[in-house]
NUZAMAR-345246 format. One record per residue: residue number from 1; x, y, z of N, C-alpha, C, CB in turn. Coordinates in pm, 1 decimal. Glycine has a CB too. Layout:
PT_romi_n.x_n.y_n.z_ca.x_ca.y_ca.z_c.x_c.y_c.z_cb.x_cb.y_cb.z
PT_NUM_X_Y_Z_X_Y_Z_X_Y_Z_X_Y_Z;
...
% end
This chain:
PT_romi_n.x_n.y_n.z_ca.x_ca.y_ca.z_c.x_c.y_c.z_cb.x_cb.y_cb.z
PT_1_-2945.0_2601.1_-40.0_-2917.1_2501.2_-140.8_-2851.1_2381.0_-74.6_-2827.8_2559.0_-252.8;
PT_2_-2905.8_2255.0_-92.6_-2859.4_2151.3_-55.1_-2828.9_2064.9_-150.7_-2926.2_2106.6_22.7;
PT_3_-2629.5_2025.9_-192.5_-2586.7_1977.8_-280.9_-2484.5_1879.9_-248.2_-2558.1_2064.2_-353.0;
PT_4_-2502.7_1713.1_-287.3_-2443.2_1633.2_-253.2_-2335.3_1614.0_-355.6_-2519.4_1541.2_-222.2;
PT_5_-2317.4_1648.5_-462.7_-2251.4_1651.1_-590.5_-2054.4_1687.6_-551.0_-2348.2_1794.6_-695.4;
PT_6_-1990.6_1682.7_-559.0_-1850.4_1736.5_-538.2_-1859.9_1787.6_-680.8_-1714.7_1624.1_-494.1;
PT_7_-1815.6_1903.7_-649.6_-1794.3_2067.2_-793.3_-1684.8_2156.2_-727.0_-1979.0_2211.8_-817.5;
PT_8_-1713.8_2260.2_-826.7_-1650.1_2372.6_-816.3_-1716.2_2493.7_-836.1_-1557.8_2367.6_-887.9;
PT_9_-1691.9_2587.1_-747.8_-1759.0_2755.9_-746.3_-1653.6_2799.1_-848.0_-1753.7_2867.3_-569.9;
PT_10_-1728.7_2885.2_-937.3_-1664.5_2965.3_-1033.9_-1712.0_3086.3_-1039.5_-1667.9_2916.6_-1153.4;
PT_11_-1608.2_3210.6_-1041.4_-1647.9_3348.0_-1046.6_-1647.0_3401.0_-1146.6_-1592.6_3420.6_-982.5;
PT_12_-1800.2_3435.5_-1207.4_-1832.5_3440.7_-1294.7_-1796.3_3668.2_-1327.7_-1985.1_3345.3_-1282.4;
PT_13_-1800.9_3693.4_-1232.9_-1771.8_3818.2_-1207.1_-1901.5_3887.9_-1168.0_-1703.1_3877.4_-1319.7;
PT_14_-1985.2_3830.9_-1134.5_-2103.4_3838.7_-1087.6_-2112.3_3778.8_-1003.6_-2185.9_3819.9_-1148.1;
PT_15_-2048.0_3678.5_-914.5_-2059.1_3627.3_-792.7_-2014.5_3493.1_-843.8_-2200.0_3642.4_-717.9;
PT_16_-2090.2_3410.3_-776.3_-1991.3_3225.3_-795.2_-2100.4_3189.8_-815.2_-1893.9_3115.8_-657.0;
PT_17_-2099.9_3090.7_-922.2_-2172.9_2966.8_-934.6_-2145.9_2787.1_-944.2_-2222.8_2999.7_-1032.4;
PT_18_-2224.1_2764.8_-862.0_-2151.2_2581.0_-864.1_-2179.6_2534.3_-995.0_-2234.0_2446.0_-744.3;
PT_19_-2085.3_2437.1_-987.1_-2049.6_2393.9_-1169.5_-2009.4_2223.3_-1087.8_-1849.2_2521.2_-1292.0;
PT_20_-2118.7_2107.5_-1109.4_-2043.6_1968.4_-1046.1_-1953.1_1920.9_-1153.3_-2154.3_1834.7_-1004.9;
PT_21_-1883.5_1850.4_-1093.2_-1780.3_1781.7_-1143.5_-1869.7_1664.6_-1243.8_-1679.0_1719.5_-1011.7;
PT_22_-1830.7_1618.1_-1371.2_-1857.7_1503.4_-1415.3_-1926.6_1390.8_-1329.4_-1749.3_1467.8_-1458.5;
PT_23_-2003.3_1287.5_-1351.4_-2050.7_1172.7_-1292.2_-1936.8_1030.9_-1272.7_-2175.2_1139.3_-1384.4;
PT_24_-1826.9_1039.4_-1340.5_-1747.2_966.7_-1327.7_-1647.3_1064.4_-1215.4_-1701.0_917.2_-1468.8;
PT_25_-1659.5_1169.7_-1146.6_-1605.2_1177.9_-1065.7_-1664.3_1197.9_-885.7_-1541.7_1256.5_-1126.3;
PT_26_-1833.4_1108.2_-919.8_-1885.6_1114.5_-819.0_-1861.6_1016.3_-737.1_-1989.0_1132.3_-835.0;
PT_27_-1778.9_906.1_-813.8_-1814.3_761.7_-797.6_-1728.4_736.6_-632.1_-1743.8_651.0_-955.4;
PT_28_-1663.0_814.4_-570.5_-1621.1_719.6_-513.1_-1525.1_918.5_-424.8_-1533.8_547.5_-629.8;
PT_29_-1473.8_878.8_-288.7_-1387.8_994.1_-245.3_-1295.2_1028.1_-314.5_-1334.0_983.0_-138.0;
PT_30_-1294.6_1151.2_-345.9_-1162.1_1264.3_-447.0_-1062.0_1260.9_-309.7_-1229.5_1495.3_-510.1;
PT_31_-927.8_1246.8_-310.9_-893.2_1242.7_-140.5_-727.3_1394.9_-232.0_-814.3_974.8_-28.9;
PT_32_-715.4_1388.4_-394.3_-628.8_1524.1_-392.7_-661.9_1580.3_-569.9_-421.1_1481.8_-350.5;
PT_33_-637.8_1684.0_-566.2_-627.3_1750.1_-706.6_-497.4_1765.2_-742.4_-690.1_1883.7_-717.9;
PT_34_-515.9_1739.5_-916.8_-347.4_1843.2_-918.4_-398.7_1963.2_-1101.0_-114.8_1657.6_-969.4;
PT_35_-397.5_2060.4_-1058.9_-420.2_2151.6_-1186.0_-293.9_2174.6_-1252.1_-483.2_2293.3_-1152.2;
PT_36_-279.6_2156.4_-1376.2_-177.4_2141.7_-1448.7_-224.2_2102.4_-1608.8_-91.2_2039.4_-1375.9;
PT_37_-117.6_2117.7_-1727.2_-120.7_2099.1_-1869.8_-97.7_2005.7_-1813.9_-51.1_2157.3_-1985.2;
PT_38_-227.8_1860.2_-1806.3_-153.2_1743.4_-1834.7_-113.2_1666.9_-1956.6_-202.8_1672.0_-1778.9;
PT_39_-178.6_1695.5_-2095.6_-199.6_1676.7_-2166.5_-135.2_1735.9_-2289.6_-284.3_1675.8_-2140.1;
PT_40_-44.3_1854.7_-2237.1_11.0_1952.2_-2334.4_-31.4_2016.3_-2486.7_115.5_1899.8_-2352.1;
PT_41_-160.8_2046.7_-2399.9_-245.1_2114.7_-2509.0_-240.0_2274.5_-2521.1_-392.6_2076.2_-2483.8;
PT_42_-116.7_2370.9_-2396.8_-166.0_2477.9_-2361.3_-311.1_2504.8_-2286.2_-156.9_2532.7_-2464.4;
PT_43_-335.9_2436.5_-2221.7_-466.4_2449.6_-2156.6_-465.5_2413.0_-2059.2_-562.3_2402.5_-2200.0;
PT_44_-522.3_2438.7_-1918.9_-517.6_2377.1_-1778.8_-615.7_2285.1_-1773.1_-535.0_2472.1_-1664.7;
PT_45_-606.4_2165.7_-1700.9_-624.0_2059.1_-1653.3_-702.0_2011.4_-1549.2_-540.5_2035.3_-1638.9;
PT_46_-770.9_1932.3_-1454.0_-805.6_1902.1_-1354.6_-782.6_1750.6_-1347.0_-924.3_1952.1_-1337.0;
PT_47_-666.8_1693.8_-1311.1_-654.4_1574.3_-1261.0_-675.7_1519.8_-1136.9_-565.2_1551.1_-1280.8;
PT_48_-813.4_1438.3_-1080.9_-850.1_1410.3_-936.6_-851.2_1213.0_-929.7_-1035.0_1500.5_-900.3;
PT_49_-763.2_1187.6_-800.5_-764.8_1094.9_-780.5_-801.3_1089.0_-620.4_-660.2_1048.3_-836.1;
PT_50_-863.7_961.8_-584.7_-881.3_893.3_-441.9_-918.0_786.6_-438.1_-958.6_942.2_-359.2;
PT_51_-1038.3_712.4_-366.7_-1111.0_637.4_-282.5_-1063.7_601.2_-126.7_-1127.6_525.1_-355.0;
PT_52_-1162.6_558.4_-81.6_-1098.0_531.6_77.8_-1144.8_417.0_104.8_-1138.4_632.0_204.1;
PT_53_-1016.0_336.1_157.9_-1031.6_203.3_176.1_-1049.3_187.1_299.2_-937.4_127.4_132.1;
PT_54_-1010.6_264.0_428.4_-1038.5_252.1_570.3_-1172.0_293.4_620.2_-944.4_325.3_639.9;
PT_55_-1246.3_241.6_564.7_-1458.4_242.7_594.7_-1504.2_172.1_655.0_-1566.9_214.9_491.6;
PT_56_-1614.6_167.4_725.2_-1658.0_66.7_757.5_-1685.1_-21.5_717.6_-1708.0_72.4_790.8;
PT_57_-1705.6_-151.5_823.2_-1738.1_-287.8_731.1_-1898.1_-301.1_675.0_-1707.5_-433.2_833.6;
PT_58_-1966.4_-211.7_748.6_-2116.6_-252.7_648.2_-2116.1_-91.7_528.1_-2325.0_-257.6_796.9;
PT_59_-2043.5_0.4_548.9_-2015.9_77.3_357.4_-1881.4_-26.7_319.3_-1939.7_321.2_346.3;
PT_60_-1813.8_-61.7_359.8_-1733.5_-132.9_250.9_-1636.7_-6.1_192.8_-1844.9_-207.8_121.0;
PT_61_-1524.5_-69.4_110.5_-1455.7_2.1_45.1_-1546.5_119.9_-14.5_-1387.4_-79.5_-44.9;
PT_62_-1428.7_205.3_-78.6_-1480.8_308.6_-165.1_-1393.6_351.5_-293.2_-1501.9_427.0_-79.4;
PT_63_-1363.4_217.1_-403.2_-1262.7_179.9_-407.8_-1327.0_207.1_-616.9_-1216.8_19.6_-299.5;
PT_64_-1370.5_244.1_-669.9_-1400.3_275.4_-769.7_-1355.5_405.0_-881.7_-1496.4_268.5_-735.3;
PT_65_-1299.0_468.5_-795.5_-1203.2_569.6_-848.3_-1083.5_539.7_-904.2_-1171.3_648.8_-760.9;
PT_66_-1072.8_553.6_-1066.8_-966.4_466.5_-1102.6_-885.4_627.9_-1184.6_-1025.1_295.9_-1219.8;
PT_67_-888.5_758.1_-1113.2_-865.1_845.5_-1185.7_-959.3_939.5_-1277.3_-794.0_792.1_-1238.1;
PT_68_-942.0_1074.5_-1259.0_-1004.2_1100.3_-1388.8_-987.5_1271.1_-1444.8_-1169.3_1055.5_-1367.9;
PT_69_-950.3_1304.6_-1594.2_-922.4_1427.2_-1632.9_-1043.6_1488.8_-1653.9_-839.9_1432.8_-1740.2;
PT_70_-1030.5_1647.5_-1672.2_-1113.3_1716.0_-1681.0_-984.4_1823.1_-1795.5_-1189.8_1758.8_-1521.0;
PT_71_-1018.9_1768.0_-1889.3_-915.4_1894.2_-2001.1_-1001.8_1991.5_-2038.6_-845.8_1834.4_-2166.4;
PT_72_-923.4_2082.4_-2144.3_-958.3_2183.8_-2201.7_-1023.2_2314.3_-2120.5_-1034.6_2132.6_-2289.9;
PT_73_-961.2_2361.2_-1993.6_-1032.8_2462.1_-1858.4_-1008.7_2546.0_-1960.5_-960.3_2497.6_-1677.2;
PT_74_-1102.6_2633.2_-1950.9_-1198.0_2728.3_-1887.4_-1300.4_2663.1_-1992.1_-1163.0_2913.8_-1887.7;
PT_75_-1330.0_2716.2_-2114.4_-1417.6_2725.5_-2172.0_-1481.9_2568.2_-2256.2_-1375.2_2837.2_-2242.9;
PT_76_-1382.5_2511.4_-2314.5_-1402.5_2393.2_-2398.4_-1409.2_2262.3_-2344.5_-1309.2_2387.3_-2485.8;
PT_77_-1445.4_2298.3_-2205.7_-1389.8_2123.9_-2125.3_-1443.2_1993.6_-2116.9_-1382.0_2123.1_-1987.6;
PT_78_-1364.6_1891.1_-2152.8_-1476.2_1786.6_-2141.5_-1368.7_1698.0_-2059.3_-1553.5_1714.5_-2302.8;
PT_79_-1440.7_1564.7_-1972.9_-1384.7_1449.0_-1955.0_-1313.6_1366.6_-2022.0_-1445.3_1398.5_-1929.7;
PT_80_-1211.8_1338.2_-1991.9_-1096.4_1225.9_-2075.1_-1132.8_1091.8_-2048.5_-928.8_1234.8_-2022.8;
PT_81_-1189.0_977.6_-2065.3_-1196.2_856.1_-2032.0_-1075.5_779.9_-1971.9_-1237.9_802.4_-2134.3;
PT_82_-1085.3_678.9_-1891.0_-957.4_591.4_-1882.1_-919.5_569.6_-1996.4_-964.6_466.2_-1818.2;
PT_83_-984.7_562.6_-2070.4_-935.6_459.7_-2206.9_-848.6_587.2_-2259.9_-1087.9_386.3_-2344.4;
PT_84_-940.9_695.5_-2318.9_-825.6_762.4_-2381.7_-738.0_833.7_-2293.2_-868.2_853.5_-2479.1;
PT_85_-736.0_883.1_-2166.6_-633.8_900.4_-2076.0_-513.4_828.4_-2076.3_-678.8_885.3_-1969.3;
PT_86_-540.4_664.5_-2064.2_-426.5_575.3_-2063.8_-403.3_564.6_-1887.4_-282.7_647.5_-2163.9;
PT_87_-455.5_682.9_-1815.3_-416.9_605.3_-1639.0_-571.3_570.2_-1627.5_-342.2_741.3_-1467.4;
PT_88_-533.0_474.9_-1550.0_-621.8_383.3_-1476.9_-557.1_325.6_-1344.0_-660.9_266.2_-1571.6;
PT_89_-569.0_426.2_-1242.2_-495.0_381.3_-1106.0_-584.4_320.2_-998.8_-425.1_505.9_-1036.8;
PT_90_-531.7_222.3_-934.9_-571.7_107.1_-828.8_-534.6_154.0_-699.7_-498.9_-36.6_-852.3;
PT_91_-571.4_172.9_-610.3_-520.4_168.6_-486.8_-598.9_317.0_-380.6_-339.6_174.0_-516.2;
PT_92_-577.1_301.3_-274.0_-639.5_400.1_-186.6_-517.6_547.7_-171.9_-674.1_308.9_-21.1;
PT_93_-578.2_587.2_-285.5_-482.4_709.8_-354.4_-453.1_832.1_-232.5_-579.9_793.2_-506.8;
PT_94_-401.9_884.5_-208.0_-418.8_1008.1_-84.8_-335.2_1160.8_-147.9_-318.5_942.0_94.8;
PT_95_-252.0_1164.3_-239.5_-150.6_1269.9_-312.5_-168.1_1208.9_-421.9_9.7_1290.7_-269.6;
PT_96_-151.0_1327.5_-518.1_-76.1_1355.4_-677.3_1.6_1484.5_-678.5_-195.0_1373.0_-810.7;
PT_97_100.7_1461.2_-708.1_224.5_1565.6_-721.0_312.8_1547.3_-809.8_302.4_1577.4_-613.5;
PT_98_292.1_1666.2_-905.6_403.9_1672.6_-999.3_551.2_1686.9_-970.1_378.8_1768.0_-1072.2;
PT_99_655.6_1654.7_-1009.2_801.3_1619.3_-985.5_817.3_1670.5_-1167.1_845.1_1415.1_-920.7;
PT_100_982.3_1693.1_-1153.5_1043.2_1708.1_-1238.9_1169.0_1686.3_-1217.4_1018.7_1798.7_-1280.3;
PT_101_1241.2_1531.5_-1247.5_1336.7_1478.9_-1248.4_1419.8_1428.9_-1348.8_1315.5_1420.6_-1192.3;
PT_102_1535.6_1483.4_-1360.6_1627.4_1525.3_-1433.2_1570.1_1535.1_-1618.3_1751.6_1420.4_-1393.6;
PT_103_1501.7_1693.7_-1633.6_1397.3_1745.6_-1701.2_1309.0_1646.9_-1771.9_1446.0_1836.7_-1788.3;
PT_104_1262.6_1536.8_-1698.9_1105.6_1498.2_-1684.1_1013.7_1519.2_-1617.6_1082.9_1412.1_-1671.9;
PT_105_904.1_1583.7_-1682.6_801.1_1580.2_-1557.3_730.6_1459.4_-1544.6_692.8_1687.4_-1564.0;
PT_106_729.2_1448.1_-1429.3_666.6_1304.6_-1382.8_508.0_1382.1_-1280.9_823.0_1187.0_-1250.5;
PT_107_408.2_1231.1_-1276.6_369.8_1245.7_-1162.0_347.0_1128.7_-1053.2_272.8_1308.0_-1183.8;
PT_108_409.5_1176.2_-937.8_369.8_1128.4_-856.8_224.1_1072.1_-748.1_429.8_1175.3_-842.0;
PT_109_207.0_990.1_-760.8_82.1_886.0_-723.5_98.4_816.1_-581.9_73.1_758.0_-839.7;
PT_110_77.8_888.6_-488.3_89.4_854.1_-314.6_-56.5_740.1_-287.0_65.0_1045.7_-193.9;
PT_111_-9.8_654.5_-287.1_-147.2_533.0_-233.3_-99.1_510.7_-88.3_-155.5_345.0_-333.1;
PT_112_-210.1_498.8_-9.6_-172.9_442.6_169.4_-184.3_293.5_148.2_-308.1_498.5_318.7;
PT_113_-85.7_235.0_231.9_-29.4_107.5_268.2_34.0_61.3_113.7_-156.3_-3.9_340.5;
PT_114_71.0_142.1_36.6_80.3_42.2_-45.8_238.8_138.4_-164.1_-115.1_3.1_-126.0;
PT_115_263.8_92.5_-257.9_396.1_143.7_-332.4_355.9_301.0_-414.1_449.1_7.3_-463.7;
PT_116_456.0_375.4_-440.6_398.1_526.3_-546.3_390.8_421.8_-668.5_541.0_705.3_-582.0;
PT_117_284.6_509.4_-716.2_251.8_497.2_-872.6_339.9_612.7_-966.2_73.6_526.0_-895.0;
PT_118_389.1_586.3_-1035.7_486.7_728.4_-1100.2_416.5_714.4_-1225.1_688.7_719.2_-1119.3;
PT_119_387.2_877.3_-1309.2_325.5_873.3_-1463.0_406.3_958.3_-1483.2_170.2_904.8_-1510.8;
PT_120_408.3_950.9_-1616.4_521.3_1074.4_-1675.7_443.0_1167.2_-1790.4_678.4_991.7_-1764.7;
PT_121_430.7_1293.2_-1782.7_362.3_1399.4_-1845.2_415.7_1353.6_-1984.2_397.3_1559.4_-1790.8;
PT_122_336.5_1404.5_-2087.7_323.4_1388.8_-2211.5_372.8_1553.3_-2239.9_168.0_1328.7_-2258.6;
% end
């Protein structure tokens, strides 16, 4: 099998099957994940951010990744839009890491050359 798609193997208990990620998360390099209730629905999450800005000059940036959820895991899941998400992040992303500072959870947003982005869990 030859698959250009970025997904996930899932064990179905019968062995694994690839499952791709949404088309809005083809657009551009995933560079971290963070699995988590982002949304505080009781339900796990898939929040993936990247692009890579250090490319060559004839590919050019890879700079179209502005974030993107994957709610409702296991069974009910669909894509969150920027719009109804509310993040829409800029920059050549490399980490997302949740923090919890003084009982907020936050997340942390690591971009190279450039300032953290901080979001704060709902």
């Amino acid at each position: 099998m030859n698959e250009l798609r970025s997904g996930v193997f899932i064990n179905d208990g019968n062995g694994f099957h690839f499952e791709p990620f949404p088309n809005i998360m083809q657009i551009s390099f995933i560079q971290d994940f963070l699995i988590a209730d982002i949304n505080a629905d009781g339900l796990m999450d898939i929040f993936s951010a990247g692009n890579l800005f250090p490319s060559s000059m004839q590919e050019g940036r890879y700079a179209a990744d502005r974030g993107a959820i994957i709610t409702g895991l296991p069974d009910n899941h669909h894509t969150l839009s920027n719009h109804d998400s509310g993040i829409s992040l800029r920059g050549d992303i490399r980490h997302i890491k949740p923090l919890n500072y003084k009982g907020k959870e936050l997340i942390m947003v690591v971009r190279n050359n450039d300032s953290i982005k901080w979001l704060m869990r709902k």
